[in-house]
N, C-alpha and C positions, 0 to 999 in steps of 0.2 A: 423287322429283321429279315435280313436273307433269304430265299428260301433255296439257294442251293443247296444239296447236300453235301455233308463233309465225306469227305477224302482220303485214302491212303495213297500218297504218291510215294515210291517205291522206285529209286535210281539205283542200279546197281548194275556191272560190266560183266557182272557171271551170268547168265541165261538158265542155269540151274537154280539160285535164289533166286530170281525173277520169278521163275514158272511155281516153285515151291511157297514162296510169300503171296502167291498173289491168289493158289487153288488155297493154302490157307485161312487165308482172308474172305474171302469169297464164302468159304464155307460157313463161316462165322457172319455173313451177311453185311459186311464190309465192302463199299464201293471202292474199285481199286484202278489206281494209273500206274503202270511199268514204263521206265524209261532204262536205255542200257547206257546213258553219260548224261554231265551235268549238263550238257549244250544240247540233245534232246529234250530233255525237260524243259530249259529253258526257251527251245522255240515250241514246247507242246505246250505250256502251262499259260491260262488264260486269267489274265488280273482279275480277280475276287472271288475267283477259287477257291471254298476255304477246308478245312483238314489237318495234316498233319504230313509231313516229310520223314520216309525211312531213308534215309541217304547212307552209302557204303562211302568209307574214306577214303580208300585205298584205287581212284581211280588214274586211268591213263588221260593225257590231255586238260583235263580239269577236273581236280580231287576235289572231295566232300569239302573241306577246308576251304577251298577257294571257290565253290558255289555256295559257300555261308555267307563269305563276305561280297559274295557281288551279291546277294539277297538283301543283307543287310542296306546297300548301298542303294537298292534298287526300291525300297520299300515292296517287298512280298514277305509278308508277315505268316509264317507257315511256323508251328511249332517244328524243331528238327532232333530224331533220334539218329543219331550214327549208327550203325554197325560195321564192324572190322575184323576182318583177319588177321591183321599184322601193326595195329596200331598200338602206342605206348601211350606212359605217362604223358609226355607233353602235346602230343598231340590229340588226347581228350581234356588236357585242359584249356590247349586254347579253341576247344569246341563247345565247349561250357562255357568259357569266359563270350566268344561269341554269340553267347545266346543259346544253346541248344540245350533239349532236355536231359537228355542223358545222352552216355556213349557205348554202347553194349558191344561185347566183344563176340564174335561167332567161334564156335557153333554156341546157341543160345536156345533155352526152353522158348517155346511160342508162347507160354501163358506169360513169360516175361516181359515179350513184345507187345502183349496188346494190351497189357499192365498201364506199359509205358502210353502205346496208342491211345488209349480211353484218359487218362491224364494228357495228353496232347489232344484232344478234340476238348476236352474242359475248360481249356485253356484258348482255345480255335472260337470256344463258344463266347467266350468272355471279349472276344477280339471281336466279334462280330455283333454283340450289344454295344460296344463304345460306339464302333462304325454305324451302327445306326444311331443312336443317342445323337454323334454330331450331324450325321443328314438332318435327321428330325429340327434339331437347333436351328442348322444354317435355310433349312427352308422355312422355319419361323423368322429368320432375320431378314431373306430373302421378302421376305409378304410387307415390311418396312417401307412406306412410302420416302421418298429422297430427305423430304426434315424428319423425317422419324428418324430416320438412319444418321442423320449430321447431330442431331441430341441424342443419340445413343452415345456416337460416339465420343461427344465432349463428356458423357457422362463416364464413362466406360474408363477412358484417359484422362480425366483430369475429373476426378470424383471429388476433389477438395473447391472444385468449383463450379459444381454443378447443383446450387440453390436454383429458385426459380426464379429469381431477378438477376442473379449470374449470368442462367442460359439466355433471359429475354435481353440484358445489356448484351452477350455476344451477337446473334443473330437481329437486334433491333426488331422485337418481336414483342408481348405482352407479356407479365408474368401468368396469366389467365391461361395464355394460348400455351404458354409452354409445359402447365399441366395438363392442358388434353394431350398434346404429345405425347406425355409421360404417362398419363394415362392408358393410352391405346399401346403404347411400348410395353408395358406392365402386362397389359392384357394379351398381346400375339404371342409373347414369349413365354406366356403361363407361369409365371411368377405376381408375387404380391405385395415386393419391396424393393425399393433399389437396393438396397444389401443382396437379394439374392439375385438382380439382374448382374450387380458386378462378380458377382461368386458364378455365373452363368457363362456368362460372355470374356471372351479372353481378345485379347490384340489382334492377336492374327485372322481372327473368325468376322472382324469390322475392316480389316485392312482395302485402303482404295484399289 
């Protein structure tokens, strides 16, 4: 897993919550980034960053709202709490329905905020075990020599046809040889049946 630490990235246009959230935080022993717009942040935030996003809605140029959905778009997978001054019903719900944790309204308790922050790094953490999970995978699949990799994938794609006189009539190969293949596949990918190599391996993770 990662070993960056997580985050409080902290956008917001007022310089008074900026410096107040962030000697907050800080005091709580919280690593903290302050940006004062959504286009800050987005040319200071480095891909695999991981943490959690306090984003204020209410900005000039590009509002909380529309740095969710270019996030969304952009694949930066940051848990996001809102805060606002002036925002309503509809616009925390399509802050929610975007994905976001909550939408907390200012002025707000701090134990509220780091309520939310600590459930959003639980969540940061859980997104950085899958992210490793698939490295781990694809550099097992990666260690696949070229036929390993071509009987993976007739197996993987067409599992109603991948006997071992199946695979040896595709490739004009033995049925012998096509369970060492199968063999040594079973064994880089740390599983110990084809049911769990296909429960394992998805389309996209063999794709040419």
């Amino acid at each position: 897993m990662s070993d960056l630490p997580l985050t409080v990235f902290v956008v917001d246009d007022d310089e008074g919550i900026r410096v107040s959230l962030e000697r907050a935080l800080k005091m709580r022993a919280y690593r903290v980034q302050t940006f004062d717009s959504a286009r800050a942040f987005l040319a200071g935030y480095r891909p695999g960053q991981n943490g959690c996003l306090v984003l204020d809605y209410g900005m000039p140029d590009m509002n909380g709202l529309e740095l969710q959905r270019h996030m969304n778009t952009s694949d930066i997978e940051l848990p996001i709490i809102f805060i606002t001054g002036h925002g309503g019903v509809p616009e925390s719900v399509q802050a929610i329905k975007g994905g976001a944790l909550d939408f907390i309204e200012k002025p707000f308790p701090q134990s509220a905020l780091i309520e939310r922050i600590e459930a959003a790094f639980e969540i940061a953490r859980g997104q950085m075990r899958v992210a490793d999970s698939q490295r781990q995978k694809q550099l097992r699949i990666d260690s696949l020599t070229a036929r390993e990799l071509e009987v993976l994938r007739l197996i993987v794609l067409r599992p109603s046809e991948a006997s071992s006189k199946e695979v040896a009539a595709h490739f004009g190969i033995s049925p012998r040889t096509v369970d060492h293949h199968r063999a040594r596949i079973l064994d880089k990918l740390d599983v110990s049946s084809v049911a769990e190599l296909i429960a394992l391996v998805r389309p996209g993770d063999i794709a040419d």
